[in-house]
N, C-alpha and C positions, 0 to 999 in steps of 0.2 A: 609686346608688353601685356597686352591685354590676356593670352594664355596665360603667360609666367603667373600672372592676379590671380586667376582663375583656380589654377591650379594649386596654387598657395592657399587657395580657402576651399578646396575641394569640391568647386563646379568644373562642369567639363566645356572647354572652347573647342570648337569647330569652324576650321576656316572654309567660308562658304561662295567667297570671290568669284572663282569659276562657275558655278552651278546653279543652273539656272532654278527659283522659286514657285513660288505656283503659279503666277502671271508668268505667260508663256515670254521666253527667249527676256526673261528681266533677270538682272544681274545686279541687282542690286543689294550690298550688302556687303560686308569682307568679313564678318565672326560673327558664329554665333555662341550665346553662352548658357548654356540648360544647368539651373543651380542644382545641388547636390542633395543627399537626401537630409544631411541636416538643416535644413534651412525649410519654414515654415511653408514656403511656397517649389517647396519640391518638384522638381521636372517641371517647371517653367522655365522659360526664354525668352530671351531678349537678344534681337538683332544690334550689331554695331555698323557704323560705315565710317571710314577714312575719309577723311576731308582734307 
């Protein structure tokens, strides 16, 4: 769901689940979403996690 969003307002989702962050072997996280270049805060990010 969260891509389909993403993608509809032209930021890009990455699904990050598997792969581990910069705290070594932590997995924490399932998307992440880096806004697009219209949006004031350009190539920012924001992690999401399933609960």
């Amino acid at each position: 769901m969260l891509r389909d969003l993403s993608q509809k307002a032209g930021d890009l989702a990455t699904t990050t689940g598997n792969s581990t962050g910069r705290t070594r072997n932590c997995k924490v996280g399932d998307v992440v979403i880096e806004l697009g270049p219209e949006h004031v805060a350009a190539g920012r990010s924001q992690g999401f996690r399933r609960l």
